[in-house]
PDB file of N, CA, C and O in Angstrom:
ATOM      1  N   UNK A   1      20.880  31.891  49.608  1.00  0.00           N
ATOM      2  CA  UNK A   1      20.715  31.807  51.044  1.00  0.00           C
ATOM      3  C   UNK A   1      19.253  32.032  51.396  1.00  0.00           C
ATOM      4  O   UNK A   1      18.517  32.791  50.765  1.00  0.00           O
ATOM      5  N   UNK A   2      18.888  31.312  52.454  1.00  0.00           N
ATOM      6  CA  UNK A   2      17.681  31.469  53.023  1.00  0.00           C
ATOM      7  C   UNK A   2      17.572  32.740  53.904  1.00  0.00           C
ATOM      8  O   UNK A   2      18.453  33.600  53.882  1.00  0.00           O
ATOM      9  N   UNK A   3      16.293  32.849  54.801  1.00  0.00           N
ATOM     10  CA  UNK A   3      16.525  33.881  55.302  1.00  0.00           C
ATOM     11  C   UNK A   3      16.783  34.418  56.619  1.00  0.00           C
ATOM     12  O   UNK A   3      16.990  35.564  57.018  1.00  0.00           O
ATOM     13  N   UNK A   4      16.683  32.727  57.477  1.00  0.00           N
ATOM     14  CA  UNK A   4      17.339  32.610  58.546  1.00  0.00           C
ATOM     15  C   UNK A   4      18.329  32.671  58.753  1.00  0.00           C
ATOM     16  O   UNK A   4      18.811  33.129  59.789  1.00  0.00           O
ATOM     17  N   UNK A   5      19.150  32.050  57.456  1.00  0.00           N
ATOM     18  CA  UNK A   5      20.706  32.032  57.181  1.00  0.00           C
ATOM     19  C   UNK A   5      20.882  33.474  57.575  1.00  0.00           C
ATOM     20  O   UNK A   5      21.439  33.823  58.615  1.00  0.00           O
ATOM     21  N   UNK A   6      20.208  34.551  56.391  1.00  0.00           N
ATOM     22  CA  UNK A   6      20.950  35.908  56.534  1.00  0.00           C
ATOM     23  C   UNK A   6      20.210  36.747  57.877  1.00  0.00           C
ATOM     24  O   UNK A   6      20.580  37.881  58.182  1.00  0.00           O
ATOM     25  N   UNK A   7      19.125  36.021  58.616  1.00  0.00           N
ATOM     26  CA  UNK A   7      19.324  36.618  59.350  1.00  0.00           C
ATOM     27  C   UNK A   7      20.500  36.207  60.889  1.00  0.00           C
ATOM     28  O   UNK A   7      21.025  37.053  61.613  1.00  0.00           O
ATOM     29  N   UNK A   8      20.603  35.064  60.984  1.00  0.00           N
ATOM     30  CA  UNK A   8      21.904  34.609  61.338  1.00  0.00           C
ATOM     31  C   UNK A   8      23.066  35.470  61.353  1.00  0.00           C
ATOM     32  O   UNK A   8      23.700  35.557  62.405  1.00  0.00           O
ATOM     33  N   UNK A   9      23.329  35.935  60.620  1.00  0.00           N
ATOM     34  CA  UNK A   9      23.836  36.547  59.930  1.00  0.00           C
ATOM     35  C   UNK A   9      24.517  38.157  60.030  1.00  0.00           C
ATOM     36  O   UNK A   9      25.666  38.596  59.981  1.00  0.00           O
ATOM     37  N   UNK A  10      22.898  38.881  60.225  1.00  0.00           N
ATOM     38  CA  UNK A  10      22.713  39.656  60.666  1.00  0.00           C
ATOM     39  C   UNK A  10      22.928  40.319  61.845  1.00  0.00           C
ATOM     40  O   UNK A  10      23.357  41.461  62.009  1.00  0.00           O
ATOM     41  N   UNK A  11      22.471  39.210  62.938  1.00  0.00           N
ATOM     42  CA  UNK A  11      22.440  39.109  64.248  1.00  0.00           C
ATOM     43  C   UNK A  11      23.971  39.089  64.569  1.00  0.00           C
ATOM     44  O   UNK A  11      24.464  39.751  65.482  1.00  0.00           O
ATOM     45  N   UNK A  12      24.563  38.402  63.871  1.00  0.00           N
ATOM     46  CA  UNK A  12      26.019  38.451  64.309  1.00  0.00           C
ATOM     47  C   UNK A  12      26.889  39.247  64.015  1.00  0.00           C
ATOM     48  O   UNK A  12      27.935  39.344  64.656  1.00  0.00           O
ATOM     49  N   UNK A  13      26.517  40.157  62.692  1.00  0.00           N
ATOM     50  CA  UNK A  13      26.995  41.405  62.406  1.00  0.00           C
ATOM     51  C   UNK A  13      26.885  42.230  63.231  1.00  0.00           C
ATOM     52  O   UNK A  13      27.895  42.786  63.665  1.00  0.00           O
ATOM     53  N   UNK A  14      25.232  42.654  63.835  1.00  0.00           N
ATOM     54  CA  UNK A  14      25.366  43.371  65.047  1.00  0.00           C
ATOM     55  C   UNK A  14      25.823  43.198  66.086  1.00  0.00           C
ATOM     56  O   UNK A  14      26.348  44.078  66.769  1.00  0.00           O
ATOM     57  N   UNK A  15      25.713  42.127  66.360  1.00  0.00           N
ATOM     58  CA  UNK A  15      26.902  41.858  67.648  1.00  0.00           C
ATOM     59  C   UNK A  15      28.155  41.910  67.771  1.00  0.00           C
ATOM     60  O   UNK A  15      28.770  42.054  68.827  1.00  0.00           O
ATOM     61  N   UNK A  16      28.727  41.761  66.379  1.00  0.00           N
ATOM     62  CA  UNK A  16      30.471  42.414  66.553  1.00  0.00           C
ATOM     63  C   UNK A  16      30.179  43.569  66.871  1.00  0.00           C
ATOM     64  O   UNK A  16      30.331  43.859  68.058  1.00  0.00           O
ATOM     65  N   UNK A  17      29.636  44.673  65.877  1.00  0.00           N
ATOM     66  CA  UNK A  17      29.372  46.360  65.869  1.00  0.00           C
ATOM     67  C   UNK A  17      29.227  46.597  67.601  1.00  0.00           C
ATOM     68  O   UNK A  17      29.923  47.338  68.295  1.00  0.00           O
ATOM     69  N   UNK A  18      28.294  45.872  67.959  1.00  0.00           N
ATOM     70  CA  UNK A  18      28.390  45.902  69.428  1.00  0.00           C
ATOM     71  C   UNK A  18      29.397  46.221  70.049  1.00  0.00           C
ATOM     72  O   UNK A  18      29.790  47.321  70.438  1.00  0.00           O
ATOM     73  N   UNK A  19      30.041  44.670  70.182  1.00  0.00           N
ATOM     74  CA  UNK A  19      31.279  43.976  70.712  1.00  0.00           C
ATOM     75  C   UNK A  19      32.682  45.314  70.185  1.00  0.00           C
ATOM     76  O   UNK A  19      33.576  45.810  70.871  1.00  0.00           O
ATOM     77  N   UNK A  20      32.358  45.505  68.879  1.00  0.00           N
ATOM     78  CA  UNK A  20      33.668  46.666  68.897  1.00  0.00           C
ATOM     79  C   UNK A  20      33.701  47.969  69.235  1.00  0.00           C
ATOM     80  O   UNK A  20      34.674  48.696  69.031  1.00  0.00           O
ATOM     81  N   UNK A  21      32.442  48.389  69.866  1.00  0.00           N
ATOM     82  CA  UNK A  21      31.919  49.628  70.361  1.00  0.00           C
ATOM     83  C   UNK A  21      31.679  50.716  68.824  1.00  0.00           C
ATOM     84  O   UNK A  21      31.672  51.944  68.735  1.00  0.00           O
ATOM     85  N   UNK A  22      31.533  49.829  67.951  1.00  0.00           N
ATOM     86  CA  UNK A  22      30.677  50.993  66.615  1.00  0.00           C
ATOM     87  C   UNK A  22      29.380  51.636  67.021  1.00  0.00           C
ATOM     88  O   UNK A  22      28.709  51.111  67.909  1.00  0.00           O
ATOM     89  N   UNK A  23      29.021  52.643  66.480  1.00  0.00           N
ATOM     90  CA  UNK A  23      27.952  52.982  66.358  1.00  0.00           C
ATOM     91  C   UNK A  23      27.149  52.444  65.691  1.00  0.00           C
ATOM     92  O   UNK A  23      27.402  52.045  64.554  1.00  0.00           O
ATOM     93  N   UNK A  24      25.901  52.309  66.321  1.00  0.00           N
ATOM     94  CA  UNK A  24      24.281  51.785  65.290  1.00  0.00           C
ATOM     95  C   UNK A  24      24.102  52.222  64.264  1.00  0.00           C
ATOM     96  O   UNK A  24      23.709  51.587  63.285  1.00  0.00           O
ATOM     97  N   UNK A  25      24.379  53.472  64.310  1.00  0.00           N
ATOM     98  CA  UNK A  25      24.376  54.286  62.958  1.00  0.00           C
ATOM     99  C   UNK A  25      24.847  53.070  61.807  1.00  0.00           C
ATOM    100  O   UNK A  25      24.284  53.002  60.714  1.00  0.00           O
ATOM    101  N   UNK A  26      25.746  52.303  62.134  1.00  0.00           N
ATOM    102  CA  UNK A  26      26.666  51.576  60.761  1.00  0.00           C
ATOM    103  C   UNK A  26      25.565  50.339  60.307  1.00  0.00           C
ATOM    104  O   UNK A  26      25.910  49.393  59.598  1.00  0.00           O
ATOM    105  N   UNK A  27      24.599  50.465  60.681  1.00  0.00           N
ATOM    106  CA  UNK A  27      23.917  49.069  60.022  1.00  0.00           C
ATOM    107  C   UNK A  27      23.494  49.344  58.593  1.00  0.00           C
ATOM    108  O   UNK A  27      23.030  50.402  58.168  1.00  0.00           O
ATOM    109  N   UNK A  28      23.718  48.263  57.937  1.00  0.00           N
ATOM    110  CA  UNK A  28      24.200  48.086  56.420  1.00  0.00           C
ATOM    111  C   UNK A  28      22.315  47.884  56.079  1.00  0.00           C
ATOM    112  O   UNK A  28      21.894  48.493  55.095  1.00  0.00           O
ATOM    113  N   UNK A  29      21.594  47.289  56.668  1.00  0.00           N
ATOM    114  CA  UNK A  29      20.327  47.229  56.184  1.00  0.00           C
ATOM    115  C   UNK A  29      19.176  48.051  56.690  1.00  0.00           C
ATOM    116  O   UNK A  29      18.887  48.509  57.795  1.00  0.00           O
ATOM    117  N   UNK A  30      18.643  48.079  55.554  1.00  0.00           N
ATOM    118  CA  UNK A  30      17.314  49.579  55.463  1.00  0.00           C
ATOM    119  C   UNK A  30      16.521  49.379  56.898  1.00  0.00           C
ATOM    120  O   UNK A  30      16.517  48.448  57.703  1.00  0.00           O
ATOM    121  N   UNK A  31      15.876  50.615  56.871  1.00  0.00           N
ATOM    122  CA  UNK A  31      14.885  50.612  57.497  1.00  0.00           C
ATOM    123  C   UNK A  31      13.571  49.879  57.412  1.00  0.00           C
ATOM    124  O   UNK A  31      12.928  50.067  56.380  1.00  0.00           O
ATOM    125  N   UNK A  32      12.944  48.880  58.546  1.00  0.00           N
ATOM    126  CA  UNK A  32      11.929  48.807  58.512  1.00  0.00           C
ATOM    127  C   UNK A  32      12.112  46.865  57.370  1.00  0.00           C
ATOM    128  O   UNK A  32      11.524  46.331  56.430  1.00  0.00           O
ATOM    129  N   UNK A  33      13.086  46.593  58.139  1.00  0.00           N
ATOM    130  CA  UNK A  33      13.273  45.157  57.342  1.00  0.00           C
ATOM    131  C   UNK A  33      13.713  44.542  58.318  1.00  0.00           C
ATOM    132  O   UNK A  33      14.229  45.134  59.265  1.00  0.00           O
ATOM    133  N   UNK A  34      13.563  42.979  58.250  1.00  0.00           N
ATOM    134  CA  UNK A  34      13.565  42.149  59.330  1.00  0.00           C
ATOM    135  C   UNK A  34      15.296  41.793  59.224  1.00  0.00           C
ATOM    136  O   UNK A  34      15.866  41.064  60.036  1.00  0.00           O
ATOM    137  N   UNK A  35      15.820  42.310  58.326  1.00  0.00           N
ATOM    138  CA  UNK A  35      17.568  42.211  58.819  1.00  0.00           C
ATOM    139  C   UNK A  35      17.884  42.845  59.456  1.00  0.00           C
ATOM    140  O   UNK A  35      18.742  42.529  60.281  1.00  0.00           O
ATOM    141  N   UNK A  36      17.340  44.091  59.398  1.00  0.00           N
ATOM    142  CA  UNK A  36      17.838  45.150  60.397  1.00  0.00           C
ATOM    143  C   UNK A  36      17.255  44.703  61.611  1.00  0.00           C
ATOM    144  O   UNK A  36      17.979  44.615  62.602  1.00  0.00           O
ATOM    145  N   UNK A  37      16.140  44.430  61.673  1.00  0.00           N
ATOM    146  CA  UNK A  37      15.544  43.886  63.489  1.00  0.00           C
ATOM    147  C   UNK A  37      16.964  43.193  63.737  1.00  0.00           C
ATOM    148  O   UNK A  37      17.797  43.590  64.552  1.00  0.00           O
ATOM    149  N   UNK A  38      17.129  41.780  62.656  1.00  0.00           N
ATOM    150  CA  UNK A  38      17.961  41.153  63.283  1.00  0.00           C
ATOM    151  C   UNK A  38      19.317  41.875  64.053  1.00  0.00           C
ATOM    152  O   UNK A  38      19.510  41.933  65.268  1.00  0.00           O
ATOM    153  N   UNK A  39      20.048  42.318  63.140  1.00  0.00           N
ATOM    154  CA  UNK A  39      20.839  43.121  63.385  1.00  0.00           C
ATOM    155  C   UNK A  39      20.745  44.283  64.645  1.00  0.00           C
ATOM    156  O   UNK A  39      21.761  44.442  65.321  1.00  0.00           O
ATOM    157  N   UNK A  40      20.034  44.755  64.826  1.00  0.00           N
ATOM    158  CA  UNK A  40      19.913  45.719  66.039  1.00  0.00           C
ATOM    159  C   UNK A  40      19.632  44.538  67.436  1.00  0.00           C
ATOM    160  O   UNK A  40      19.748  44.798  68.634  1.00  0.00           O
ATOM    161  N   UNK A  41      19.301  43.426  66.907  1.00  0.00           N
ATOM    162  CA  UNK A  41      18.922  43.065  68.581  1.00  0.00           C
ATOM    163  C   UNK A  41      20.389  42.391  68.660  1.00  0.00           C
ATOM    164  O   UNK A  41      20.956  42.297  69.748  1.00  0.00           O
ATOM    165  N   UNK A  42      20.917  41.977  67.596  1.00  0.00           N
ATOM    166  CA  UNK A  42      22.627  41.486  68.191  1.00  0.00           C
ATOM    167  C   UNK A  42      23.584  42.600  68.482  1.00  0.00           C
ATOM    168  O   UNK A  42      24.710  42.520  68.972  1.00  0.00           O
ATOM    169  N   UNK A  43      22.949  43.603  68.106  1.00  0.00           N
ATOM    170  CA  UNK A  43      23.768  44.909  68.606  1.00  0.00           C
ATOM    171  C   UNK A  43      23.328  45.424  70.233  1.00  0.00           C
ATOM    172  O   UNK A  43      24.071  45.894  71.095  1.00  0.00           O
ATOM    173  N   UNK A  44      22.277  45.228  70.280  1.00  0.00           N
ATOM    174  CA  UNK A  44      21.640  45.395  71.635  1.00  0.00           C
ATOM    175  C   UNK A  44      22.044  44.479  73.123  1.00  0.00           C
ATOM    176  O   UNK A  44      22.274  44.740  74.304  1.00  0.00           O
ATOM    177  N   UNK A  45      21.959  43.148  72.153  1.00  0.00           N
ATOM    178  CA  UNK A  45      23.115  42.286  73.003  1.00  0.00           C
ATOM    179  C   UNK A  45      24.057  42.794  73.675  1.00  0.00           C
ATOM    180  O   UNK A  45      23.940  43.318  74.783  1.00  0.00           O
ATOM    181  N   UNK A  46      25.134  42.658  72.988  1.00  0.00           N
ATOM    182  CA  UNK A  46      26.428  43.425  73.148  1.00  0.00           C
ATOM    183  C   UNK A  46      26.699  44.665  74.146  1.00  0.00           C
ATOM    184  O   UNK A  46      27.522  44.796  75.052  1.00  0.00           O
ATOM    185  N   UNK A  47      25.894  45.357  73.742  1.00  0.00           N
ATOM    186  CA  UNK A  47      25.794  46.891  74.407  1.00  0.00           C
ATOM    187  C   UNK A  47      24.286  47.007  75.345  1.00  0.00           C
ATOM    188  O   UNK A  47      23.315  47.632  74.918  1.00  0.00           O
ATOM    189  N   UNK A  48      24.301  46.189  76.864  1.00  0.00           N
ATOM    190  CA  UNK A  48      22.772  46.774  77.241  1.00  0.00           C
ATOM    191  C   UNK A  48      23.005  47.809  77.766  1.00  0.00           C
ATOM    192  O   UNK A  48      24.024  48.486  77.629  1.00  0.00           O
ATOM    193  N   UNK A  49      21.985  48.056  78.487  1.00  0.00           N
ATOM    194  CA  UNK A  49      21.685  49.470  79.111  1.00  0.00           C
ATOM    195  C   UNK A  49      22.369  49.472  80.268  1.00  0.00           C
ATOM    196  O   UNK A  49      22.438  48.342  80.752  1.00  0.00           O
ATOM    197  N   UNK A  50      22.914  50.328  80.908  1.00  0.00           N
ATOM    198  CA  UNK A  50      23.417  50.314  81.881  1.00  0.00           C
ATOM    199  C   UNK A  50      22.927  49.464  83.225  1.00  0.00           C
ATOM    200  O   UNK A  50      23.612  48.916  84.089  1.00  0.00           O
ATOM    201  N   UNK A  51      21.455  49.562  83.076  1.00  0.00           N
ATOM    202  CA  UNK A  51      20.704  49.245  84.114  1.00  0.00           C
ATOM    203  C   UNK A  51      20.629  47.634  84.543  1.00  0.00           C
ATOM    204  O   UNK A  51      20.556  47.079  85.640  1.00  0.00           O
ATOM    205  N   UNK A  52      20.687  47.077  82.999  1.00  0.00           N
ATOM    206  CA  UNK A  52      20.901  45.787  82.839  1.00  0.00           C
ATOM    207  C   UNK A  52      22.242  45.442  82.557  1.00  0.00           C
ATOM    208  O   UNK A  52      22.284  44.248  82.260  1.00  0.00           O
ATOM    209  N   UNK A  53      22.884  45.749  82.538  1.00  0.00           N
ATOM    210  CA  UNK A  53      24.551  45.636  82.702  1.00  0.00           C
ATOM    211  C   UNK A  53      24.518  44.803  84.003  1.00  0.00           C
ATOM    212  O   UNK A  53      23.625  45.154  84.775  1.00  0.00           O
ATOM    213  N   UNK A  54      25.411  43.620  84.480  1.00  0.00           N
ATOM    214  CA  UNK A  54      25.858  43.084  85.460  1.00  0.00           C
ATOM    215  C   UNK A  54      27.056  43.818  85.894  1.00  0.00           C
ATOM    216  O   UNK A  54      27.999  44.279  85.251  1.00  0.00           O
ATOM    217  N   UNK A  55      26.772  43.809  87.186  1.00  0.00           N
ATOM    218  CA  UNK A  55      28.162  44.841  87.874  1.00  0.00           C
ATOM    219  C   UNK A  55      28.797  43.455  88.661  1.00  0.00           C
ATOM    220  O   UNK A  55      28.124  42.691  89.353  1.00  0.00           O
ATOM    221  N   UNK A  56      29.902  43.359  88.448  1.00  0.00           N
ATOM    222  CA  UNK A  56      31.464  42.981  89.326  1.00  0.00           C
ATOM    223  C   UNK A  56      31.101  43.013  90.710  1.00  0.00           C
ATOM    224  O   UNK A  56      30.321  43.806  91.238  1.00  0.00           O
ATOM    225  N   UNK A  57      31.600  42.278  91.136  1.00  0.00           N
ATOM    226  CA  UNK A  57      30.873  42.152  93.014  1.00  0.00           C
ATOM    227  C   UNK A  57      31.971  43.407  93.345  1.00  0.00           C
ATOM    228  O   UNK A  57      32.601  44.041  92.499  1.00  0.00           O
ATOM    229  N   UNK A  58      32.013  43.564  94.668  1.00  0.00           N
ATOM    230  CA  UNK A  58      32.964  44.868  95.376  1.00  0.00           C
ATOM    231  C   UNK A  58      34.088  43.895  95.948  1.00  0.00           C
ATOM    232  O   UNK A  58      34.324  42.688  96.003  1.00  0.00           O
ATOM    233  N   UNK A  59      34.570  44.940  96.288  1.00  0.00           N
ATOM    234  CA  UNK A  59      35.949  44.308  97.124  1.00  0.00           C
ATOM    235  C   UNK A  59      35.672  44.258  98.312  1.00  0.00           C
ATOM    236  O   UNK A  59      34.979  45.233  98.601  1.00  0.00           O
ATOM    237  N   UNK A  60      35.956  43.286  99.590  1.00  0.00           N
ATOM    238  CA  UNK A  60      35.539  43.468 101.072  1.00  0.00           C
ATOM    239  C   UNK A  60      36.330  44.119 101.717  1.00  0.00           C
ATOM    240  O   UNK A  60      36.120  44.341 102.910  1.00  0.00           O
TER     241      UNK A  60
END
């Protein structure tokens, strides 16, 4: 595999972890490697900050 592939890859790993409410803690690749970037920004996806969270309109 190339390394777009795995970072592909990556990105989508973190975004389930996201998507299933895991902790960051669970990322499978080291520190300070461009899988893990990948991986944390598809996790970041998933889970933003509150601030950037879209809120649901109100009820009238």
């Amino acid at each position: 595999m190339g390394f777009r592939e795995d970072a592909v890859r990556a990105y989508q790993a973190g975004y389930a972890a996201g998507c299933d409410g895991r902790p960051p803690t669970e990322c499978p690749h080291p520190r300070n490697t461009s899988l893990r970037l990948a991986w944390v920004r598809g996790y970041a996806k998933a889970r933003p900050f509150e601030d950037e969270a879209v809120e649901p309109p109100s009820a009238p």
